[in-house]
C-alpha atoms as one frame of an Amber mdcrd trajectory, in Angstrom:
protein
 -17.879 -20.763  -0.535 -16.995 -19.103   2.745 -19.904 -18.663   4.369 -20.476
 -21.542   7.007 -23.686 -22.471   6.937 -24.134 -22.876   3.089 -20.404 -24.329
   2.605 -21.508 -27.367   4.684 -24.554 -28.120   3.064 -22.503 -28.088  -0.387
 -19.585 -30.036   1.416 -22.572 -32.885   2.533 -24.153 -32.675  -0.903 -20.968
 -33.466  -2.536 -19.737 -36.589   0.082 -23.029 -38.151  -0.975 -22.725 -37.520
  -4.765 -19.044 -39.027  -4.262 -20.245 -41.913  -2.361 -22.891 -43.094  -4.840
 -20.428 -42.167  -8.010 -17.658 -44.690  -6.087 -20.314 -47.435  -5.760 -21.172
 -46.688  -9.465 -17.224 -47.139 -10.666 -16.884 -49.889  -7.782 -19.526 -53.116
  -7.322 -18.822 -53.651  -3.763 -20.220 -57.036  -2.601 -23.316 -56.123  -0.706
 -21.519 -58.155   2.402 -18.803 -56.272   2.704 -20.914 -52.805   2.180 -23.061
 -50.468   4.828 -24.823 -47.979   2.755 -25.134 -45.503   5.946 -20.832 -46.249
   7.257 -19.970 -45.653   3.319 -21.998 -42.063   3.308 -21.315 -41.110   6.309
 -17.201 -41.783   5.181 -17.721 -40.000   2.269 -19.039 -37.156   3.870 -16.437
 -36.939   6.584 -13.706 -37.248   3.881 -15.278 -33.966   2.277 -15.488 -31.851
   5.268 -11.884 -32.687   5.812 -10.509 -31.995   2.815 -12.386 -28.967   2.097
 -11.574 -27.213   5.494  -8.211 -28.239   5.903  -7.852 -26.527   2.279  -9.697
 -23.740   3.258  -7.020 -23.375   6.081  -4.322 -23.860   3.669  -5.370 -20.977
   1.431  -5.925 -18.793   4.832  -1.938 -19.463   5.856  -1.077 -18.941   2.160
  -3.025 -15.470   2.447  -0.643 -14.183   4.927   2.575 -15.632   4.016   2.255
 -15.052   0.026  -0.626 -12.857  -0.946  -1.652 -12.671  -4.420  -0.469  -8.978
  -4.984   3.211  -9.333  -3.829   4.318 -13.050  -4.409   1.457 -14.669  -7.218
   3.994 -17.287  -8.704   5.611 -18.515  -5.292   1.568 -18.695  -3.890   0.713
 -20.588  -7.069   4.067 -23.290  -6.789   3.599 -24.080  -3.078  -0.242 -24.013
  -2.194  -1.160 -26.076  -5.251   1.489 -29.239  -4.251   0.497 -28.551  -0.446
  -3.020 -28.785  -1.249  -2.684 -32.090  -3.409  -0.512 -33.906  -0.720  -2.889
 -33.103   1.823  -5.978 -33.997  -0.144  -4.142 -37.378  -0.442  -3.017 -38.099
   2.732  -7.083 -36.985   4.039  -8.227 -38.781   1.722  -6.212 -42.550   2.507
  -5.641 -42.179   5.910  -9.803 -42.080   6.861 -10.843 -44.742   3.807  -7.501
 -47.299   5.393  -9.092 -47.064   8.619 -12.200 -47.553   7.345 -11.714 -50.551
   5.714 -10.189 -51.436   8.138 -12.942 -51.450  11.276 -15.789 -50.397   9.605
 -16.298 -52.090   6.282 -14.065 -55.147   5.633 -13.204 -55.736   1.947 -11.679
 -57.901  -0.093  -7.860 -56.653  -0.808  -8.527 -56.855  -4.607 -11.609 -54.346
  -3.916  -9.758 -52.564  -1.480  -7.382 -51.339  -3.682  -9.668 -50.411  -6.390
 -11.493 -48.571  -4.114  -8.608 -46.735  -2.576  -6.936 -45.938  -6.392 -10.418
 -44.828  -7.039 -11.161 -42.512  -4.069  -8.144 -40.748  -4.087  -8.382 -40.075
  -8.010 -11.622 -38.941  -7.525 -10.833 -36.607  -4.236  -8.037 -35.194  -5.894
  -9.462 -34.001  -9.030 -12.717 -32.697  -7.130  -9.890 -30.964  -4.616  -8.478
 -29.730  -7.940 -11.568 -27.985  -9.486 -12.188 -26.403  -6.093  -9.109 -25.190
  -5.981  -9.134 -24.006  -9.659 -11.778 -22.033  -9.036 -10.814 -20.994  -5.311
  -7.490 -19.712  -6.649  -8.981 -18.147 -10.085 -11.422 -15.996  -7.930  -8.930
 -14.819  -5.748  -6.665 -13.842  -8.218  -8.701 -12.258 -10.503 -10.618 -10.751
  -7.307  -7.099  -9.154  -5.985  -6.395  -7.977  -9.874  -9.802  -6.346  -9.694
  -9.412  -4.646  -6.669  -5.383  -3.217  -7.679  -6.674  -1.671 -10.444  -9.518
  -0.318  -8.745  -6.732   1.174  -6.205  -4.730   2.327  -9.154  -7.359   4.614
 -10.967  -8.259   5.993  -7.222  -4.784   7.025  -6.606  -4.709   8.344  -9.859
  -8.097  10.232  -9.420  -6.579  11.188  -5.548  -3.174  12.156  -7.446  -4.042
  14.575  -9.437  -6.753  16.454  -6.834  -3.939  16.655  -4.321  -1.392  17.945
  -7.728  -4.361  20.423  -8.296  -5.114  21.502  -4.848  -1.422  21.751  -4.518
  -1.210  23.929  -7.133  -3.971  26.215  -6.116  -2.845  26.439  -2.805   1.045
  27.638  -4.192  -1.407  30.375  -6.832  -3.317  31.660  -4.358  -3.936  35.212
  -3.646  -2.163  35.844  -0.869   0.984  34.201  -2.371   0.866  36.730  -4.816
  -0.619  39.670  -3.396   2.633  39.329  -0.343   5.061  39.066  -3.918   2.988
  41.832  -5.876   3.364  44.345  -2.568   7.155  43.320  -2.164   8.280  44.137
  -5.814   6.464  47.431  -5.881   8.429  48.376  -2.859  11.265  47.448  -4.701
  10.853  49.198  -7.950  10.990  52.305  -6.000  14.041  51.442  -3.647  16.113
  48.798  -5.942  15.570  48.487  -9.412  18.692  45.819  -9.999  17.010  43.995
  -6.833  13.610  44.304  -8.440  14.752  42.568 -11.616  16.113  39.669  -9.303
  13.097  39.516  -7.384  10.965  39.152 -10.927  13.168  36.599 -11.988  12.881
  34.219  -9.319   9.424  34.579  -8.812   9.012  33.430 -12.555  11.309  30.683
 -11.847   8.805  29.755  -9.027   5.720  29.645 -11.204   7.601  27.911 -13.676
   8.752  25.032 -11.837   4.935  24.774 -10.538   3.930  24.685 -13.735   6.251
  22.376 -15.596   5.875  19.635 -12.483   2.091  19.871 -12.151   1.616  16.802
 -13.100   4.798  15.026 -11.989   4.737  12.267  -9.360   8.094  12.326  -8.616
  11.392  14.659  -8.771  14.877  15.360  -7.965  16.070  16.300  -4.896  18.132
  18.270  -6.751  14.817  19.877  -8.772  13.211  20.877  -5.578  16.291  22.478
  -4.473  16.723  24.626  -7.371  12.770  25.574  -6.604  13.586  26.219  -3.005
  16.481  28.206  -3.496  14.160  30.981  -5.639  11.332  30.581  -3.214  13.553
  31.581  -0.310  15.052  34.171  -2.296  11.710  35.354  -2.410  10.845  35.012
   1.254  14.407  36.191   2.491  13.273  39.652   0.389   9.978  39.643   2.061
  11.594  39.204   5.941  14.661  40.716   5.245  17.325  39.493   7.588  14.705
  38.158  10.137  14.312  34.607   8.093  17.275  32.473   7.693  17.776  28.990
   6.153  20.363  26.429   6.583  20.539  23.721   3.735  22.870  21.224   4.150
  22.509  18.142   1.777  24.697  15.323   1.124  25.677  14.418  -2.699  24.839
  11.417  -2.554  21.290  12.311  -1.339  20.453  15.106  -4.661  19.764  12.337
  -7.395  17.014  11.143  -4.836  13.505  11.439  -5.083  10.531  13.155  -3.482
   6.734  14.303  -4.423   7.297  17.914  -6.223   6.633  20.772  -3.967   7.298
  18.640  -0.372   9.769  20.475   0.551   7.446  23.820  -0.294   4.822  22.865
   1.480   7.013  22.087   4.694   8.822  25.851   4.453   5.217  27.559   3.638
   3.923  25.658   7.195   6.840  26.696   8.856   5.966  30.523   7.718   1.974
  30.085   8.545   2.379  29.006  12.139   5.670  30.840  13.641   5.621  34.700
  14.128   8.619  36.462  12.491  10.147  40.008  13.217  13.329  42.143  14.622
  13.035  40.629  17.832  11.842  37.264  17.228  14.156  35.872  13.892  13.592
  32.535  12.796  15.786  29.573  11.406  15.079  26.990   9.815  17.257  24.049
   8.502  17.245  21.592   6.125  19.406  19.116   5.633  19.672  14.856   4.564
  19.745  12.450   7.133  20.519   9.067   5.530  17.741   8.586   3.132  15.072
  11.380   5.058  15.510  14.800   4.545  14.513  16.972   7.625  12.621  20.669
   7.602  13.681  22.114  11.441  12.972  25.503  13.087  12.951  27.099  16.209
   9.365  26.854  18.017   7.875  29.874  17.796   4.111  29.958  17.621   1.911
  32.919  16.632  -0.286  34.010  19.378  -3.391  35.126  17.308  -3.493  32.257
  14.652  -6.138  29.317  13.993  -5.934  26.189  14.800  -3.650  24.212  12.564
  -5.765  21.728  10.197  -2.369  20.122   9.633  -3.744  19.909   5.696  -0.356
  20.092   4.408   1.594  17.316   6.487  -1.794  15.364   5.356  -1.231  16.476
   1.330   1.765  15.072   1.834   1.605  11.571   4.121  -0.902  10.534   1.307
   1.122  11.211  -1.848   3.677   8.907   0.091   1.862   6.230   0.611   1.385
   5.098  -3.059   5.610   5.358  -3.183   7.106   3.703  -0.338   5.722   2.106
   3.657   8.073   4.611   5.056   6.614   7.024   7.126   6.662  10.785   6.974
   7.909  11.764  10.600   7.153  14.579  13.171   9.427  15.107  15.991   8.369
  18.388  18.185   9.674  19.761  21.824   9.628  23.070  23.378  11.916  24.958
  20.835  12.127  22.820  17.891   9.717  21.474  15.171  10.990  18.801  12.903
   9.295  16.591  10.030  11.533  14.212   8.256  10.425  13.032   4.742  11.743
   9.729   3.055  14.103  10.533   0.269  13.042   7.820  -2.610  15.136   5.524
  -5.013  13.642   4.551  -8.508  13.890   1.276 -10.226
């Protein structure tokens, strides 16, 4: 229906078919009637009303699309539509009987009644089916978008996952708790149990879109234990976080994933320490540390800011933000509310 060339042929096809069908309902004295004025009317009438509709449902695309606002889209364009088709419809076929093809008033009138029933209920079963392939197009494509998040959901869960299991994860954990079991037997029993309360928490929101801030804390607070064993007093973090912010929401392992970058790309040691704070801001909760690159490390492929922009987007329009200067890295994440 939208593609020019072929929607004019139909719209000229159909003035004709509407012209003969009035003539039909309607025996005009042959005076008072020019066979090429009346077609040529017709067909004018047609390309009106069918373009002027078609710009209708354009403006109705962008001020109440089909996904977000279906019943206010289906109470205004359908009235909108009719009163136009109406007024394009009288307004040519008064002048027109007016300078082009004088009738009598009693044939006048039938012919008006008769036009305007007739463009309104073709206007009607174009729109019918105008509006019924839109919506059912739009339905089509959401649920096509649903099973791809889904399908996109649970590679980045996985691949989340994997990257938190990996071997280096384990083999920096597995060197650190043999060290202990020599040294500190008490600490070694500490360090075992917050590792397993790491790998639990992994495990038990695998396949969780959403938790807590309050849940990820808990997780943070044994990962950091882990990593505060691991640095010793050269790592320190800073966790501030409003009460009102905790029963908030956030993709499980966020925060994680922020921390673990913060470790890949910053050198720490005795003479270089490192902080890094957390705290709520509003509804964002920001990940901050001192800038302090690594001089021998590969380019960043930024994969877990990425991870994490696209689990957002199927949540919320806000944006996941990244604020850096000379001595400071900051990314602020949106802190959700649930229905």
């Amino acid at each position: 229906m939208r593609k020019k060339k072929s929607r004019f042929i139909y719209m000229i096809i159909v003035g004709i078919i509407v012209s003969f069908l009035l003539h039909v309902i309607i025996k005009v004295d042959a005076n008072h009637f020019n066979r090429f004025y009346d077609v040529l009317t017709s067909v004018f009438i047609t390309i009106l009303i069918w373009e002027g509709n078609l710009r209708i449902d354009s403006w109705m695309n962008m001020n109440f699309p089909w996904l977000t606002k279906p019943g206010k889209r289906i109470c205004i364009h359908l009235p909108v539509s009719i009163v136009f088709s109406v007024l394009g419809i009288y307004l040519p076929m008064l002048f027109a009987s007016k300078y082009i093809c004088i009738l009598p008033d009693n044939q006048k009138d039938l012919l008006m009644i008769s036009c305007i029933v007739i463009g309104c209920l073709i206007t009607f079963v174009i729109l019918s089916i105008e509006i019924g392939t839109q919506f059912f197009g739009h339905w089509k494509t959401s649920l096509v978008e649903i099973e791809k998040y889904k399908t996109e959901s649970l590679q980045a869960q996985l691949q989340n996952l994997k990257n938190q299991i990996n071997p280096h994860f384990l083999f920096n954990n597995m060197s650190v708790l043999s060290s202990l079991v020599y040294k500190d037997q008490d600490k070694a029993v500490d360090f075992i149990n917050q590792l397993s309360k790491v790998y639990r928490y992994l495990l038990d929101n695998k396949d969780s879109e959403l938790v807590t801030l309050e849940d990820e804390l808990n997780f943070i607070r044994s990962y950091t234990y882990l990593l505060q064993i691991r640095f010793d007093t050269n790592i320190k973090f800073d966790i501030v976080i409003e009460e009102n912010c905790l029963n908030k929401y956030l993709p499980p392992m966020a925060l994680q994933i922020l921390i673990e970058n913060v470790i890949k790309h910053n050198e720490i040691s005795s003479e270089k320490s490192l902080t890094v704070n957390i705290k709520s801001d509003n509804d964002m909760l920001e990940v901050c540390n001192t800038l302090q690159l690594r001089i021998n490390t590969e380019e960043s492929s930024k994969t877990g800011l990425k991870n994490i922009k696209e689990r957002y987007k199927y949540f919320t329009d806000r944006q996941v933000e990244i604020v850096e200067s000379d001595k400071q890295f900051c990314v602020r994440i949106p802190l959700l509310q649930t229905s």
